[in-house]
N, C-alpha and C positions, 0 to 999 in steps of 0.2 A: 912862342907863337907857332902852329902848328903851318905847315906848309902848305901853299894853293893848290888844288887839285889843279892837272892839266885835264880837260876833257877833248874829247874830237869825237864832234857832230858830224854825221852825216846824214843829206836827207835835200827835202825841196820848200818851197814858196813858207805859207804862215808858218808849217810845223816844224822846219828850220829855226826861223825867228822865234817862235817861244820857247822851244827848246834852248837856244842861244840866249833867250831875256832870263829864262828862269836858273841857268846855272851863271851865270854875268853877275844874277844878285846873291845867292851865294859865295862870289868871291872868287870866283873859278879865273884859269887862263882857258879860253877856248879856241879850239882850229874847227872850219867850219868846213866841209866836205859838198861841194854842190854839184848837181848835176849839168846846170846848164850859167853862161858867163852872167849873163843878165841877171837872173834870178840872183847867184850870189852877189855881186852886186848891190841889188837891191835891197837884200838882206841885212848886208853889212852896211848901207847906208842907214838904214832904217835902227840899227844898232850904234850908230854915232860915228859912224866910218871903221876904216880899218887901224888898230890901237894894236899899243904892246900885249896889251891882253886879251885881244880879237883881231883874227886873220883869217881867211881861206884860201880853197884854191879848187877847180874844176876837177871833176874826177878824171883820170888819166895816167899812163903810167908813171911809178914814182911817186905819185900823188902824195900816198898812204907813210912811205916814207918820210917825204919832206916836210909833211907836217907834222910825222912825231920827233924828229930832228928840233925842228923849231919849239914845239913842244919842252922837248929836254928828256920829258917821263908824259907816258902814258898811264893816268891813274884810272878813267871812267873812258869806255866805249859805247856811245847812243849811235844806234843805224836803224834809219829810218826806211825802208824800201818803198819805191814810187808805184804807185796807183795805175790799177790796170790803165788803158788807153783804148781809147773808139777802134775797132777795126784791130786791136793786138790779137795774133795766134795765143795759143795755148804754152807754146813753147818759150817763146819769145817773153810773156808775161812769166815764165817758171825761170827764165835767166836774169830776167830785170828782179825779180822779189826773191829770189832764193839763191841763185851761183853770184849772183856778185854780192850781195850782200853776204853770202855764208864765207867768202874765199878774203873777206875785209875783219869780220869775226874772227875768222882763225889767225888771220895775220896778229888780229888784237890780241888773242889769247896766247900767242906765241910770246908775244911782248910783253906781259902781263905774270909768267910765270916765276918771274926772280924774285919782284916786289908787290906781288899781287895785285889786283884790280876788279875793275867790275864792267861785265859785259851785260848792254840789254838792246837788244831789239823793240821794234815796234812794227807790228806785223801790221800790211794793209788791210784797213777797215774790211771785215762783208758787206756792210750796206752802201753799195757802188751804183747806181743807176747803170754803169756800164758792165756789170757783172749779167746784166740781161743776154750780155753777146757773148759773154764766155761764164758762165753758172760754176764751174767749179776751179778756176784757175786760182782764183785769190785763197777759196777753200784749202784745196791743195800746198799752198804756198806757205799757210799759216799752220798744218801739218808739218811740214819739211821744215819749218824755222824750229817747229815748237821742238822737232827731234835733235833739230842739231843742236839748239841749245841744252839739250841734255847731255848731250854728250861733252857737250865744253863744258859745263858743269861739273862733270865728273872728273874730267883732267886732273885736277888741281883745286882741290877741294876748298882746302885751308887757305888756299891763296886768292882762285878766282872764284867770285859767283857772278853765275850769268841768269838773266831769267830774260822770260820773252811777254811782252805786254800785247793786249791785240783791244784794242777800245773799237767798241759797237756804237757810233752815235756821238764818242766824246770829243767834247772842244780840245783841240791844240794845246792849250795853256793847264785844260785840268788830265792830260797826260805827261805833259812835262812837271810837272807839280807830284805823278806817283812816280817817274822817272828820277825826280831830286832825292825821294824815299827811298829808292833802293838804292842810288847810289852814295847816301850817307850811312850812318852809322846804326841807322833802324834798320835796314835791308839785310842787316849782318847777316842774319836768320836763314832768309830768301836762297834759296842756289836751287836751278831747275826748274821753276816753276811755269806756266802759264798760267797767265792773272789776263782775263778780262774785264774790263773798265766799260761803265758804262755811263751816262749820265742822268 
């Protein structure tokens, strides 16, 4: 019997929970990384409460640790980065979608280098209605992921692939669904890529 991937989610609201519904049916243990008390909360009620094989915790320091602690093995890295906001600077939107998520990536690929794993991103959408007040922040954002996932890619070849998904338009559930494909045994191939999704 082959052993349960541990994954650890991170991310917000629906695309949390389907990311979390679609590796749960899989067979996975998951840690769920949220940004705000409520929201995970919500998540993990919505998932049947918090279980031996679903837990979270708010992002903060330590976070990242204690959940691969609990974990055991970190096999699958999903980070989801949050969506620009009404009224966000330019900078501000380039630290929420690219320094914390790239600085939780590398921690993963650090963990990942013994027994190998797999790193993916999911860059925020461009089709934002709030991208009217900042036009190229998300653009820029899903540049800077796309490189650094190249770079982790190269690390550690044989060991990690990491790819970065950026869906135009696509539902929550059918990006978790190309997220399940790379993190199984089809994805083998995949290391480096930007794949856009669309529906």
């Amino acid at each position: 019997m082959l052993p349960r991937r541990r994954v650890l989610i991170a991310g917000q609201g629906e695309w949390l929970e389907a990311m979390a519904r679609t590796f749960l049916e899989d067979g996975a243990i998951i840690a769920l990384m949220g940004i705000a008390q409520a929201d995970l909360e919500r998540v993990l009620d919505a998932l049947g409460g918090e279980q031996s094989d679903r837990f979270g915790q708010v992002v903060g320091e330590g976070c990242f640790e204690t959940l691969v602690a609990r974990l055991g093995r970190l096999d699958v890295l999903v980070c989801m980065p949050p969506q620009a906001v009404a009224g966000q600077s330019l900078e501000a939107c380039l630290v929420a979608q690219v320094a914390g998520p790239g600085a939780l990536l590398k921690a993963a690929c650090a963990r990942m280098l013994r027994h190998g794993g797999r790193l993916l991103a999911v860059a925020p959408p461009l089709s934002s209605p709030l991208l009217s007040q900042e036009p190229h922040g998300t653009a820029m954002a899903q540049a800077a992921l796309g490189e650094l996932i190249q770079r982790l890619a190269s690390r550690a070849p044989d060991k990690v692939r990491a790819n970065l998904l950026c869906p135009e338009g696509s539902r929550p559930d059918a990006v978790a669904e190309c997220a399940r494909f790379l993190a199984g045994g089809a994805g083998r191939a995949l290391n480096g890529q930007v794949l856009h999704l669309s529906d």
